[in-house]
N, C-alpha and C positions, 0 to 999 in steps of 0.2 A: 684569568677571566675568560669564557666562553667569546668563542668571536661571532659572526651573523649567521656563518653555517650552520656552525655545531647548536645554537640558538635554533635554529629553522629543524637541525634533525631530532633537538630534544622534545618540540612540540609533535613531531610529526610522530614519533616513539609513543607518543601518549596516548595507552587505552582508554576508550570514553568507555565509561561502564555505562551508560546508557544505549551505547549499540555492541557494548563486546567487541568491539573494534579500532585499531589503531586509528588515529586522524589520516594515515598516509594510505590507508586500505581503502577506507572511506574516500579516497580522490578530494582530499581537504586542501585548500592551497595555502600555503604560510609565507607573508611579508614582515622581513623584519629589518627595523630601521633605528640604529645603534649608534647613539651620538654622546660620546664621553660617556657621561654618567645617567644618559637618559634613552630606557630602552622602550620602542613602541613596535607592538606585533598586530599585527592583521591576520584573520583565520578566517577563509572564506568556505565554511561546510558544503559538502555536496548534498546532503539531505538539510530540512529542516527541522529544526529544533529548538521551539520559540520557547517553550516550559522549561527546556535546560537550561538556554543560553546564560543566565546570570551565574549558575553555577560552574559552569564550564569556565566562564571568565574570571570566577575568584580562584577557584582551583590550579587553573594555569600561570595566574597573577602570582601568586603560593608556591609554585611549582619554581618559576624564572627568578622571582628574589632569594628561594633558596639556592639555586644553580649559579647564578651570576655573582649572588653578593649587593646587586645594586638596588637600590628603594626608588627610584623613579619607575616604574614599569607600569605599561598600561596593555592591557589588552581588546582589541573590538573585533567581535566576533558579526559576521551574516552569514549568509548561507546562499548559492545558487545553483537551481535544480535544471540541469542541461538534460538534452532528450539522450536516449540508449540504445543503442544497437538490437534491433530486432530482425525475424527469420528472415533470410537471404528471397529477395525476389518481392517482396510484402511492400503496398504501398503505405505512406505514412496516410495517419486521419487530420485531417483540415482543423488546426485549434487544440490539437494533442501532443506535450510532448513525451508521454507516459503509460502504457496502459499495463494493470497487471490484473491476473488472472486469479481470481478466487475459488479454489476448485475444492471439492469433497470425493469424488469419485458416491456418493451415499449421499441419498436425504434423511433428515432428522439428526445433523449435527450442530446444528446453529447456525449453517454457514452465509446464509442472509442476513442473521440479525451481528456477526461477526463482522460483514461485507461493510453493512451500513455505519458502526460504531469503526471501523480501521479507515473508512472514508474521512468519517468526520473528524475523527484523530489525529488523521494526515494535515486535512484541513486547519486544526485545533495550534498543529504545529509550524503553521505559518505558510501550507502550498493553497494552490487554487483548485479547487479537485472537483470532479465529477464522476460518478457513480451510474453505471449501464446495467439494468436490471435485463439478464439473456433467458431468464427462464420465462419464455414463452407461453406455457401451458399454464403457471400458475405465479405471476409476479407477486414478488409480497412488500417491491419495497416503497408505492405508494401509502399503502397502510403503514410500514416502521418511519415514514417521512413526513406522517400526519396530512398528506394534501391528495384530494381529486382530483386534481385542477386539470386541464385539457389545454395542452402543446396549441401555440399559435404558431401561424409562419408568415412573415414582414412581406415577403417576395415569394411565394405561393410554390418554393421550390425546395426551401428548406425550412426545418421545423424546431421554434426557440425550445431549449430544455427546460425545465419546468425549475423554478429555484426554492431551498429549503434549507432551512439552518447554514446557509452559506455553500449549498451543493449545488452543484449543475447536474441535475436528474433528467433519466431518460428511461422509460420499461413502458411495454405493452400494456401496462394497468392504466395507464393514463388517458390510454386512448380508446380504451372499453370500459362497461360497468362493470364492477366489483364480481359478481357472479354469473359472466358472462363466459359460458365456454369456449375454447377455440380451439374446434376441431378440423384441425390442418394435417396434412402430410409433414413430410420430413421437409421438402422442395420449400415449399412457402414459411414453413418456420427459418430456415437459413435463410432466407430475402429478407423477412422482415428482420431480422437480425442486423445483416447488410445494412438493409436502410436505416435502423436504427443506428446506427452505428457511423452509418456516411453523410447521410442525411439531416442530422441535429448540428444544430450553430453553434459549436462548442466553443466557450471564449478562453482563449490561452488557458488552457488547463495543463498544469504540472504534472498533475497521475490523473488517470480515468482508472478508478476501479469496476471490473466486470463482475458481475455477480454470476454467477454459470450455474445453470443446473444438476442436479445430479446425473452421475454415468458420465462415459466418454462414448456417445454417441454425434447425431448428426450437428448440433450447436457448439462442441468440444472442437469435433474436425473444421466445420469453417471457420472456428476462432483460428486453428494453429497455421490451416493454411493460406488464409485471408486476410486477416490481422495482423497488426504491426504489435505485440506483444512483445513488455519488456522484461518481465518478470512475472510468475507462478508464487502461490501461496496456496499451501494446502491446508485444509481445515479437518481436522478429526477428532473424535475422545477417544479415551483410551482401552475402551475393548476392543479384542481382536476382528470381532465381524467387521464393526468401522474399518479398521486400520488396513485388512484385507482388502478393501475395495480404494481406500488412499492410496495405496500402493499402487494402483492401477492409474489411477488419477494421475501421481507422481513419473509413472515411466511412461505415461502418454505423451506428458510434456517433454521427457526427453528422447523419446521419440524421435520428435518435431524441432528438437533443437532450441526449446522455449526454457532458460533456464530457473530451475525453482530456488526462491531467494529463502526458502525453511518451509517449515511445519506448526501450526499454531494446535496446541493440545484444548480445546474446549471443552468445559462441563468433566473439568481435572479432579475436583474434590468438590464437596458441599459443606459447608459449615451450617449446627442448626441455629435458626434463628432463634429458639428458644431457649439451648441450652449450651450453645455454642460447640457441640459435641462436632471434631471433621470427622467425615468419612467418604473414602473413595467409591463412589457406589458404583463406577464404571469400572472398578481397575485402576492400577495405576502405571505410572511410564512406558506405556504405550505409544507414548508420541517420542518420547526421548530414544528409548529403543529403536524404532522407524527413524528418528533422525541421525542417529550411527551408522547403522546400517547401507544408509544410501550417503551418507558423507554431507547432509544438507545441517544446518541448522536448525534446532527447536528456539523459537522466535518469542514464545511464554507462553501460560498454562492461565486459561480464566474458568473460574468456576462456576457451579453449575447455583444457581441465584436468581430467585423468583423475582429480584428488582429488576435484571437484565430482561425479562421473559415481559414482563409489565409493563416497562419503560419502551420496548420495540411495539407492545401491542395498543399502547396507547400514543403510539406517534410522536413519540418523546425519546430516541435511544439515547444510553445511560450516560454517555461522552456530551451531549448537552442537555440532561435534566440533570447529574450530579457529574460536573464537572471537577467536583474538587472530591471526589469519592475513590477508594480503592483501586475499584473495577474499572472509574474512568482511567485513572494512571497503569492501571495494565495494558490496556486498549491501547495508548499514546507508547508507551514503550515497546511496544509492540509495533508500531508504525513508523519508529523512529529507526527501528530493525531492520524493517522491511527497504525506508529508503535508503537507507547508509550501505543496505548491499546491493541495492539498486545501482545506487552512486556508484557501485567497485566494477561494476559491466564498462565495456569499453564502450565511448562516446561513439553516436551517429555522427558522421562527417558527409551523409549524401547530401545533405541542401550546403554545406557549403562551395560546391565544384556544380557549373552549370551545366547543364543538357548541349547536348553539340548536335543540331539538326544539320545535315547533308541535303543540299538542294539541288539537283540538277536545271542548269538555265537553259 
């Protein structure tokens, strides 16, 4: 019979096929407590995984009565989302302990309406999450969040995020009219970025996803060098002009020392809605290809789908008007990816050691 070790390292051994990742890669923590003929384990996940959880816990209940022998087993699963080592010298955000980076290096891949649906997935999966819409010049993600509504502030100093399908939102469209231009330099688009960013009353949020612009211009650079970033996610389809400018997007971030946690392939294949005929009309493995290449992970592949297109533009994205749909279970797998290699970054430990002021008397 298996003793509490070899028990603790058969769980940690075990690939979750829903992050392609061992439990021990993923920073999971395993308790296990072996009394004669009654075995009880504790697995505390570092990402969340509220859609899995049931399965996870039969599978591994399955897993320890085959291994052991013994029919008393119980397994209780939760998960806790600790903050992550971000670039050297970066202060943390007040109410953040997560931010990652959604980049395209290219407009017209989806990477907004992908931003918004990996947000809410995140969310979907049991964290607290909020969403920073950085493109300045043309925000879209009041419209994919269905609301107008216009940012108050309690204390005239800082400004509440606006809340939606259970997000804590924060973009420039909130606080202009819809077809209002904003014709800024470079200087005052990075401020208000800043302020957006420093400025909103973020309440304990798990991940802050950033929605960014396209290019690796002047919003790219204050993110890398200003920002307490935990993690990169690049968005592309699979032709090569995309993936040519991903590529750019991708070694900006390392660069700067911001590590990319994969590559999500969007608008991968079309299936018709008529005749259910697929066809790659982009290309195909393009993303997978780009994810060898640089040794990153491909995170999954969502298709190119007039519901997803519909659903963003009617302020409804697809992770909650069809949550029990295809495309929403790609979206959540896909975010389940994202935090399980989040989880594998080594822990922030600066707020646990105090500040040492020198006072001369």
């Amino acid at each position: 019979m298996l003793n509490s070790s070899q028990i603790e390292q058969l769980i940690n051994d075990y690939l979750d096929p829903s992050t392609d990742m061992t439990l021990a890669d993923s920073q999971s923590k395993v308790v296990v407590t072996l009394a004669e003929e009654t075995l009880n384990v504790r697995v505390t996940l570092g990402y969340p995984a509220k859609s899995m959880m049931t399965a996870l816990q039969d599978t591994l209940i399955d897993l320890l009565k085959k291994e052991t022998g013994l029919t008393d087993v119980t397994v209780e699963i939760d998960w806790k989302i600790t903050k992550h080592k971000v670039q050297q010298g970066v202060n943390a955000i007040k109410g953040v302990k997560n931010i990652i980076a959604v980049a395209s290096g290219k407009g017209g891949v989806g990477k907004s309406t992908t931003s918004v649906n990996l947000a809410l997935a995140l969310a979907a999966e049991g964290a607290t999450v909020g969403i920073l819409d950085a493109d300045i010049y043309g925000p879209s993600q009041p419209r994919m969040l269905g609301t107008s509504q216009r940012p108050e502030s309690v204390d005239g100093k800082r400004i509440e995020p606006i809340e939606s399908y259970g997000l804590q939102a924060m973009s420039m469209g909130f606080l202009i009219e819809e077809e209002e231009p904003m014709v800024w330099r470079g200087p005052m688009v990075t401020q208000a970025l800043e302020q957006m960013l420093n400025d909103t009353n973020w309440a304990a949020l798990d991940y802050l996803v950033i929605d960014l612009p396209p290019g690796t211009g002047d919003i790219q650079l204050t993110l890398a060098q200003k920002v307490p970033v935990s993690g990169a996610v690049i968005v592309t389809t699979p032709q090569d002009i995309s993936l040519l400018d991903a590529r750019k997007a991708l070694k900006m971030f390392e660069k700067v020392n911001v590590p990319v946690m994969g590559i999500i392939e969007n608008m991968s294949t079309h299936i018709c809605s008529q005749c259910q005929h697929e066809e790659h009309i982009f290309g195909s493995g393009g993303g997978e290809k780009m994810a060898k290449q640089y040794n990153v992970d491909l995170l999954g592949n969502l298709p190119l789908d007039i519901k997803i297109r519909e659903d963003a533009d009617q302020g409804h994205p697809t992770v909650v008007a069809s949550p029990d749909s295809a495309i929403a279970e790609s979206y959540r797998s896909i975010a389940r990816r994202v935090a399980a290699r989040l989880a594998k970054q080594g822990k922030d430990y600066s707020s646990a050691f105090p500040n040492i002021v020198i006072k001369n008397d």
